[in-house]
Backbone as CSV, one residue per row, in Angstrom:
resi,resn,N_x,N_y,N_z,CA_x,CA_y,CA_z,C_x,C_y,C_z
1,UNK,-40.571,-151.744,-92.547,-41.022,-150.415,-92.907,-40.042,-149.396,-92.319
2,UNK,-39.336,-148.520,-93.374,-38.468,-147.496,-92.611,-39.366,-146.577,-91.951
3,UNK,-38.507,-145.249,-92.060,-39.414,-144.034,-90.958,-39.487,-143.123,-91.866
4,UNK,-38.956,-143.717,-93.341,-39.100,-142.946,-94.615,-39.926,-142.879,-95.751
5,UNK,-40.539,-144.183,-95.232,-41.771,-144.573,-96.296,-42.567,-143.440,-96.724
6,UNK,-43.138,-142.762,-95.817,-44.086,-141.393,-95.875,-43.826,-140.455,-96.670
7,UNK,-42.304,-140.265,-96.485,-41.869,-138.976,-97.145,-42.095,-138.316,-98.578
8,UNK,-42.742,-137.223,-98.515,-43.252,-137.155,-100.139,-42.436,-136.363,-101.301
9,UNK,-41.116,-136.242,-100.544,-40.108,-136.121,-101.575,-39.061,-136.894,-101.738
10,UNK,-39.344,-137.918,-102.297,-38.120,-138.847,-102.790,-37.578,-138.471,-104.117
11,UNK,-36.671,-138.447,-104.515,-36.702,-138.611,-106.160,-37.234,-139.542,-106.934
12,UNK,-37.606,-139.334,-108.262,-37.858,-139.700,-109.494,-39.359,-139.518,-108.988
13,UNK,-40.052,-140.431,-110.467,-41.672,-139.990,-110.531,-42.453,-141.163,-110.363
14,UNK,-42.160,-142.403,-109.468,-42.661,-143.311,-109.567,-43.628,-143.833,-109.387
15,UNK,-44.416,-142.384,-108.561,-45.830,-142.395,-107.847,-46.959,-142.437,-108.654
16,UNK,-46.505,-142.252,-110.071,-47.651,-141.570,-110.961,-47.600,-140.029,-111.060
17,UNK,-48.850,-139.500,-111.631,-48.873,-138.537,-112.205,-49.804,-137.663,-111.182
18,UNK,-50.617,-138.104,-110.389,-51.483,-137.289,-109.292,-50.256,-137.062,-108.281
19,UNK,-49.575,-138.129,-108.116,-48.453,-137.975,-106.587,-47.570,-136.932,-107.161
20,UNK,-47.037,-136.782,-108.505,-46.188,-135.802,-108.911,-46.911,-134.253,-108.384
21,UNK,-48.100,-134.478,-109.014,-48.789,-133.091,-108.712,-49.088,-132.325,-107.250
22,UNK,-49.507,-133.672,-106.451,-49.292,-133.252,-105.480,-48.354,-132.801,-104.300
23,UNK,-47.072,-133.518,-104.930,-46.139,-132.925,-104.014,-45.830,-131.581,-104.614
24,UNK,-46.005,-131.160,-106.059,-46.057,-129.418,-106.604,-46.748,-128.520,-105.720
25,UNK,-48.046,-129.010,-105.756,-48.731,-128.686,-104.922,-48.330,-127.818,-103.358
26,UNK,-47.932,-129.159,-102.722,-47.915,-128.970,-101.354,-46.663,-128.140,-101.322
27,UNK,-45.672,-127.942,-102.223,-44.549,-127.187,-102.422,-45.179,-125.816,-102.503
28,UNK,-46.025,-125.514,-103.113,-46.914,-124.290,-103.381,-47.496,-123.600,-102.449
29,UNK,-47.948,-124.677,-101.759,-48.540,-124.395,-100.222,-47.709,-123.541,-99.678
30,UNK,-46.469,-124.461,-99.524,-45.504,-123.986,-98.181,-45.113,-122.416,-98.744
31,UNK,-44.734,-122.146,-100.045,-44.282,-121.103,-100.550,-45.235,-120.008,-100.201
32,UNK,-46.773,-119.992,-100.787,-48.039,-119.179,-100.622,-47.605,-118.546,-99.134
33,UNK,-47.404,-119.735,-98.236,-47.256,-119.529,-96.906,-46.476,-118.622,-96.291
34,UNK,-44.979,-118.792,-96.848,-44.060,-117.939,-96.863,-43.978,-116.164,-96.865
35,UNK,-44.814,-116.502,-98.433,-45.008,-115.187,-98.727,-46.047,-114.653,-98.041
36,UNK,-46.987,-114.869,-97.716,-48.419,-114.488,-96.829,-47.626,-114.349,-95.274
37,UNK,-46.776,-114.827,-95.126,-46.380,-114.191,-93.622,-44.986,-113.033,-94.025
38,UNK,-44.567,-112.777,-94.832,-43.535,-111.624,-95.361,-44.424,-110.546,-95.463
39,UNK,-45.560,-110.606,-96.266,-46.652,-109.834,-96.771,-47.053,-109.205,-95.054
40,UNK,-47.112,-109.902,-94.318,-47.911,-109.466,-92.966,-46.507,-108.655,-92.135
41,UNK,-45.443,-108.902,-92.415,-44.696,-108.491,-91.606,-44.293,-106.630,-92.248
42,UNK,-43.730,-107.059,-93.214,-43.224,-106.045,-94.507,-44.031,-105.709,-94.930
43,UNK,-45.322,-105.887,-95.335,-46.220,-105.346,-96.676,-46.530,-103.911,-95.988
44,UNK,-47.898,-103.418,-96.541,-48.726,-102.253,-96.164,-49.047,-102.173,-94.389
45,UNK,-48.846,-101.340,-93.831,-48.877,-101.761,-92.426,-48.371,-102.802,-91.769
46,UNK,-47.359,-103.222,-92.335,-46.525,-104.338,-91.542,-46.357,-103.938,-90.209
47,UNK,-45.635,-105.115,-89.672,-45.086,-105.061,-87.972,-43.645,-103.869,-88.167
48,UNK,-43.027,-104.506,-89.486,-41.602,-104.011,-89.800,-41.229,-102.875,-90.758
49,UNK,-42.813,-102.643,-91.331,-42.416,-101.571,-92.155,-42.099,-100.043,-92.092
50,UNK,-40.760,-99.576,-92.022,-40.383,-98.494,-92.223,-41.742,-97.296,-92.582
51,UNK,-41.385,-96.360,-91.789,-42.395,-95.304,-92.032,-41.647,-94.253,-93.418
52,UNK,-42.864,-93.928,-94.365,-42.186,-93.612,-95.408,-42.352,-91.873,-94.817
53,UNK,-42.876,-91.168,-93.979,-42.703,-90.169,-93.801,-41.165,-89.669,-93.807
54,UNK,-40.081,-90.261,-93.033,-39.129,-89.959,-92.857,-38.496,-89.623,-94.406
55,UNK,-38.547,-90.491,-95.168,-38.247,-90.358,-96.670,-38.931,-88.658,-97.608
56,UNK,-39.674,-88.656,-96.947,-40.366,-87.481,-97.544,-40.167,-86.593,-96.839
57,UNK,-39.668,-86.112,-95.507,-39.409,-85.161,-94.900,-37.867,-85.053,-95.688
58,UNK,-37.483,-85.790,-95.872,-35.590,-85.203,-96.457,-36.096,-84.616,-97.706
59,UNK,-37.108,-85.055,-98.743,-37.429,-84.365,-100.354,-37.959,-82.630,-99.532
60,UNK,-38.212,-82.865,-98.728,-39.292,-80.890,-98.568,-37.955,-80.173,-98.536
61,UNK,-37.220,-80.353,-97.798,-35.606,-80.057,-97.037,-34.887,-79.434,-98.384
62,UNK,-34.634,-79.999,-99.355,-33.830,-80.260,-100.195,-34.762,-78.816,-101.090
């Protein structure tokens, strides 16, 4: 038994048609994931998001 047996991305489709789906799946996961922690950092009240006041104080100016 390698240390690779497990791994649920090998190539081709030999698993069938549920194992195909599920490694889509779990690909989906990780992505959802991705974006749900960008969303928290960057989104609406992020940690990182730029204050848009500054942007609107240069339009009054002008």
């Amino acid at each position: 038994m390698s240390k690779w047996d497990f791994w649920p991305f090998g190539p081709g489709y030999e698993g069938g048609f549920w194992y195909s789906v599920s490694k889509f799946a779990l690909v989906g996961v990780f992505l959802l994931i991705i974006v749900g922690y960008l969303r928290f950092l960057f989104g609406p009240k992020g940690i990182f998001r730029e204050d848009s006041k500054r942007y609107t104080q240069k339009k009054k100016k002008k």
